[in-house]
N, C-alpha and C positions, 0 to 999 in steps of 0.2 A: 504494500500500500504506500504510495506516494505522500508525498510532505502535504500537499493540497487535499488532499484525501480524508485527512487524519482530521477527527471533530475536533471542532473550534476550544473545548474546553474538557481537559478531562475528570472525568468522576470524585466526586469531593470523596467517597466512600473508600475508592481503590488507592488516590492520595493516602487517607490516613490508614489503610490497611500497608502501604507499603513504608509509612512514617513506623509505626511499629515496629512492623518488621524490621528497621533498620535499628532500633531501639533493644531491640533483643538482640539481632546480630551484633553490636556493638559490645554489648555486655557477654557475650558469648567468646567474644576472640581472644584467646587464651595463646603466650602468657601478654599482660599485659602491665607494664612497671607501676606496681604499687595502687594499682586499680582492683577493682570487682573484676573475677573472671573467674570460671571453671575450676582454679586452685583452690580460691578462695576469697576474704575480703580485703585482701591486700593491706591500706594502710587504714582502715576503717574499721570502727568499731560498731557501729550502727547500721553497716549495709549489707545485703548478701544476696547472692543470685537469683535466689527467688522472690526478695523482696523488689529489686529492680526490674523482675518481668511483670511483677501485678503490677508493680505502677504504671510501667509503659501501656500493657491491656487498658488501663485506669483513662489513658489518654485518646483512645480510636476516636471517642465522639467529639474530643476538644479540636482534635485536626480535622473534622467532619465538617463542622458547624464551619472553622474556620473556610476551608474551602468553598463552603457555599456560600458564605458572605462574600470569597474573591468573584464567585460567577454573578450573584445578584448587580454586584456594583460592577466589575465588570474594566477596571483600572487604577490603577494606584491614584490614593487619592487618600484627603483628612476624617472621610468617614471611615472608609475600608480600613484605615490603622486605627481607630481607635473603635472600631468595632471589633479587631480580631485581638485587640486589648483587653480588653473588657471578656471574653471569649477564653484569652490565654489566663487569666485572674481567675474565672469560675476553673477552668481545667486543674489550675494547679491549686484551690482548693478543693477540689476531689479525689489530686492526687494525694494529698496528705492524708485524707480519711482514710484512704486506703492503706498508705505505709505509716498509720496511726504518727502524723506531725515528723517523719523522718522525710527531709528534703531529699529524693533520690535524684527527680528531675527536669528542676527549674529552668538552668538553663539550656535542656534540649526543648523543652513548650516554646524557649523564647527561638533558638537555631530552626527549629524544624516549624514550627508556628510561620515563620516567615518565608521559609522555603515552600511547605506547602500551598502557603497562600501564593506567591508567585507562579507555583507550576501551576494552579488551578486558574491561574488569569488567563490563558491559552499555551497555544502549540508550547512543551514545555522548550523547544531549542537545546542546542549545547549549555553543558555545565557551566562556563561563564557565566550565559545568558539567564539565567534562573537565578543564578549567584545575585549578581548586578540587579537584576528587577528585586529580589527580596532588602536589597542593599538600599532602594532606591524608596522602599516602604519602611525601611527602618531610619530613615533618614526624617520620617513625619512623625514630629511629636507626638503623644499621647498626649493630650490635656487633662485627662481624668485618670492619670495614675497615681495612687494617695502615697503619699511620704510613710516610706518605710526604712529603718536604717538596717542595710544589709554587710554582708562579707564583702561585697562585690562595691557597696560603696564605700567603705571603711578602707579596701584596698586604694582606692583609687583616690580616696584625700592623703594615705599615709606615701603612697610610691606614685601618683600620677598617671598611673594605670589605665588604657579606656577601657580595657576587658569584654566582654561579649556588645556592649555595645560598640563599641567603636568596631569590634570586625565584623558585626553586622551591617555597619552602616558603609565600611568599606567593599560593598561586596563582598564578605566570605573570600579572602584571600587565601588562608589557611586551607579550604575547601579545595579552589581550583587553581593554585598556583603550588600547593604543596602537597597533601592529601591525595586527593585525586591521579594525580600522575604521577607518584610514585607507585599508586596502587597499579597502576595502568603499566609501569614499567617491573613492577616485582612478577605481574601474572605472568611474565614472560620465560621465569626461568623459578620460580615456587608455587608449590599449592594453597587453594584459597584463604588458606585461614595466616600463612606466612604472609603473604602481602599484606592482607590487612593490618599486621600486628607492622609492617614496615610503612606504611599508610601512616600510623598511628607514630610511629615516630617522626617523620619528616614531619605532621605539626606540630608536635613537642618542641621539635630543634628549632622553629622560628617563633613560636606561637609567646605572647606575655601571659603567662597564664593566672588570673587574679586567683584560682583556688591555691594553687603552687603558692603564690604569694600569701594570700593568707595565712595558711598552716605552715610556712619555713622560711619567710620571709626572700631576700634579695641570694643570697648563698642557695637558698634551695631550688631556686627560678634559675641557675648559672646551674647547679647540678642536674637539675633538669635536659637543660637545653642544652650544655657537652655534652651531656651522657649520650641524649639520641644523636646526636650527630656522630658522635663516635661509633655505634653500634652500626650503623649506615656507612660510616667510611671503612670499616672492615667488613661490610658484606650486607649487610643488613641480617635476618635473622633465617636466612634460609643459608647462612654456611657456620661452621664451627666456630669462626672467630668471632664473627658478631655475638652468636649464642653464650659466649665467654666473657664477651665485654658485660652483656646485658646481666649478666646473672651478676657480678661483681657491682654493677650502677644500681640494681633492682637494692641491693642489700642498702647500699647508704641511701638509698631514697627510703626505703621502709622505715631506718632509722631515725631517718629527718620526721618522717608523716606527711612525706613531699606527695600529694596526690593530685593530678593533672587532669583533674575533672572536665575544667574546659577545652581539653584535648580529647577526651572519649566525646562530649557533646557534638565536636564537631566531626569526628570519624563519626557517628553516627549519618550527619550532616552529608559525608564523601558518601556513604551506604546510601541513604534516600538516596539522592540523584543517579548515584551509579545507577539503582534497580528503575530510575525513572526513563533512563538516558535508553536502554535495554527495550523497557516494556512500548517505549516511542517508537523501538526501529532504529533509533539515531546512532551514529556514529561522530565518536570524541577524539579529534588528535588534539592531548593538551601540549600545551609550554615547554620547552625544555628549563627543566630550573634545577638550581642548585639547592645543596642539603638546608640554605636558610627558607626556601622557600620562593624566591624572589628570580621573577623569570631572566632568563638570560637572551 
């Protein structure tokens, strides 16, 4: 089926079934430094495998709803963001009921919240392009979001931090200038679940990550961010060396409590699009970029 072919908007329902899906997958890609995954709860004392899939299940109708407010309105615009606000606030109080007030995942409502609503605005296009439009929606204030004092803001007075806003508003750079095409380059020579876990470090290596910063300040954001690069410039995790580096970085991140929250939200982020890029037909030559991230 040709590009003109393909309906003008796709299924608010299949969206959030595949937001999910990429929600689970994420939490599933095993090993992952000092995160939730198939091991265990990494550097977490409150989270565990199973409690991060009820919550994702927790969210199908928050990306549902969102979706069909991108079809009713129909383009980016000051209603459609502060309607999928409003949206993403009822979703992530429902997520909490569910993991009885245990925040598993805020900032995937807010990465996947805005991806979906972009791919549900039309034809979804290349991962840029979905990127950029979510960018271009997160870039419109909410007027009616009530003062809360968070981690994420607390980070961002103490280190300057923009943290998930500011890479939202940048287009999801992390997404499609890092993430995305190393996963695209690992399928070439590892099996699914190694790329992903190499995925997942090329945005570690660039990404400011406000959880990292919270829990270990400025020291643990630089251990962070060598470490994956390190494990990538020895091979990434589909050869011995890399697998060696990572095990020895995993250890002093555990001990720090260095957990790179906003690097699983947006490898979830690489997963949506990847499974959306797929279910479109389309075809993605990304960027050539180096291990920060940043195209060459």
């Amino acid at each position: 089926m040709g590009a003109a072919d393909r309906p003008a908007f796709l299924n608010p329902h299949i969206l959030a079934a595949l937001a999910v899906q990429a929600l689970i997958a994420e939490v599933r890609v095993t090993p992952k430094p000092a995160l939730v995954d198939q091991r265990g709860s990494g550097a977490h004392d409150d989270l565990t495998l199973d409690l991060m899939e009820a919550s994702a299940h927790s969210l199908h109708d928050t990306f549902a709803r969102m979706g069909e407010a991108a079809v009713k309105h129909r383009t980016v615009g000051q209603t459609l963001r502060e309607e999928i606000g409003a949206i993403g606030r009822e979703g992530e109080a429902q997520m909490l009921r569910v993991t009885r007030g245990v925040n598993t995942h805020k900032g995937a409502v807010w990465t996947l919240g805005l991806l979906v609503t972009a791919a549900a605005l039309g034809r979804a296009g290349g991962v840029p392009e979905v990127c950029l439009r979510a960018g271009r929606l997160a870039c419109i204030e909410d007027r009616f979001v009530p003062f809360q004092a968070s981690h994420g803001q607390t980070v961002r007075q103490r280190y300057g931090a923009g943290g998930a806003k500011a890479q939202a508003q940048a287009g999801f750079p992390a997404i499609w200038r890092a993430g995305y095409p190393q996963l695209f380059r690992s399928r070439c020579r590892v099996d699914e679940n190694t790329a992903r876990v190499d995925a997942l470090l090329a945005i570690m290596a660039g990404l400011e990550d406000t959880c990292v910063l919270y829990r270990s300040g400025r020291a643990g954001l630089r251990r962070v961010q060598q470490g994956a690069s390190a494990v990538l410039a020895a091979g990434g995790m589909g050869c011995e060396a890399g697998r060696k580096r990572f095990d020895t970085w995993e250890r002093g991140l555990l001990a720090l409590r260095a957990s790179a929250g906003g690097a699983a939200d947006l490898l979830a982020g690489v997963l949506f699009v990847d499974s959306l890029l797929h279910r479109e037909g389309g075809e993605f030559v990304p960027p050539v970029c180096g291990l920060s991230g940043e195209a060459v």
